[in-house]
C-alpha positions as CSV (number, residue, x, y, z in Angstrom):
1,X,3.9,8.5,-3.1
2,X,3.9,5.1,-5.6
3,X,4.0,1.9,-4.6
4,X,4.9,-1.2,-6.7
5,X,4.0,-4.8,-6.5
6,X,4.7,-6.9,-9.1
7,X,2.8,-10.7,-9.4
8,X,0.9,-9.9,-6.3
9,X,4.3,-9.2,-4.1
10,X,6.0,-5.7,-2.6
11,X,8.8,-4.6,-5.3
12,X,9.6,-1.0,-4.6
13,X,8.6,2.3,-3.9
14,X,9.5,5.9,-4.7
15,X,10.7,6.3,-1.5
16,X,14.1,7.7,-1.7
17,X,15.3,9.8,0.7
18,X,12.1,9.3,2.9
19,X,13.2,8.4,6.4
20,X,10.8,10.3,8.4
21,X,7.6,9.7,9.8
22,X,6.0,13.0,9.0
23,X,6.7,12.8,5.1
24,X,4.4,9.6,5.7
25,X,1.4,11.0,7.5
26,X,-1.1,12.1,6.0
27,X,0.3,11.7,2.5
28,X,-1.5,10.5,-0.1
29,X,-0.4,6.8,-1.4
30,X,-1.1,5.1,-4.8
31,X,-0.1,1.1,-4.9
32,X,-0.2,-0.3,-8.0
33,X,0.2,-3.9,-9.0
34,X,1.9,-5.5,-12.2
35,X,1.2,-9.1,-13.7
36,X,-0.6,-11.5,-10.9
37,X,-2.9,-9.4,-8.6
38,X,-2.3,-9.1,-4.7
39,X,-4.2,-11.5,-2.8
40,X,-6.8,-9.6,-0.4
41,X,-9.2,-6.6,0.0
42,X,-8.3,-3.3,-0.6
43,X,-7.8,-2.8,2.8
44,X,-5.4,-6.1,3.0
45,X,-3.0,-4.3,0.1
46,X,-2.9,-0.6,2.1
47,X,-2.0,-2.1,5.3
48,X,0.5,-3.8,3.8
49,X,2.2,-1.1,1.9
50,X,1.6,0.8,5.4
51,X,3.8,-2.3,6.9
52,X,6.7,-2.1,4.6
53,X,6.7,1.5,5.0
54,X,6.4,2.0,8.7
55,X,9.7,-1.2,8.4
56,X,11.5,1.9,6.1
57,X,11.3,4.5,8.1
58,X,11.8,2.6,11.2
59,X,8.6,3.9,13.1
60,X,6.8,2.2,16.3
61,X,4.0,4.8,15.2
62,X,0.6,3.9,14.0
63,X,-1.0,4.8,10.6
64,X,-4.6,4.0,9.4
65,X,-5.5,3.7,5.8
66,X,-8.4,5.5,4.2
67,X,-9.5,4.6,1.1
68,X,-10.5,7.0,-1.8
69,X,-10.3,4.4,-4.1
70,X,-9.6,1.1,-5.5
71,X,-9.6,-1.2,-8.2
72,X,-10.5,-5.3,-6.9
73,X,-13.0,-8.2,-7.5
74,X,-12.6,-11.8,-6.7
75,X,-12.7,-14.9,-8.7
76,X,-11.8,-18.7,-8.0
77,X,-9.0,-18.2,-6.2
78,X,-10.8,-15.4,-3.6
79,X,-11.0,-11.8,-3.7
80,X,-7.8,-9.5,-5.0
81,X,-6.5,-6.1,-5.3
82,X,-5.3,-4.4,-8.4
83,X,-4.8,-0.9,-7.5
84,X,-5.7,0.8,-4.4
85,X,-5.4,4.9,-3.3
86,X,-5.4,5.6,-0.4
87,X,-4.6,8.5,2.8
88,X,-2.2,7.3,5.6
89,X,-3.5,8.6,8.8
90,X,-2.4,8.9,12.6
């Protein structure tokens, strides 16, 4: 599954036609950002992406990222996220 952002903000998904909760779990999920970076750890960027997908699929349900990798630093304006991958687990 990829995930957009574009100048550090959500902008889409290839999530068409995904309106379950166990296409989600346990699926692998690459968020890549475009122009500005997203603002925040690694760990800030996949629970976010988690947040607008849980909003999508309309699930109460609880998923956990695990990173495999990631792609961030920080400079004068704090620490940011350029790409992370990551497994969403129950």
């Amino acid at each position: 599954m990829n995930i957009f952002y574009y100048n550090g903000s959500f902008d889409g998904a290839s999530l068409r036609g995904l309106n379950d909760f166990e296409q989600v779990r346990n699926a692998i999920i690459v968020a890549k950002c475009e122009g500005l970076p997203f603002r925040g750890r690694p760990k800030d960027m996949a629970n976010d992406v988690i947040a607008h997908i849980l909003n999508r699929t309309s699930s109460e349900v609880g998923l956990f990222p695990v990173i495999m990798e990631s792609h961030s630093g920080s400079d004068s304006h704090g620490e940011y996220t350029t790409k992370v991958i990551f497994q969403a687990v129950f």
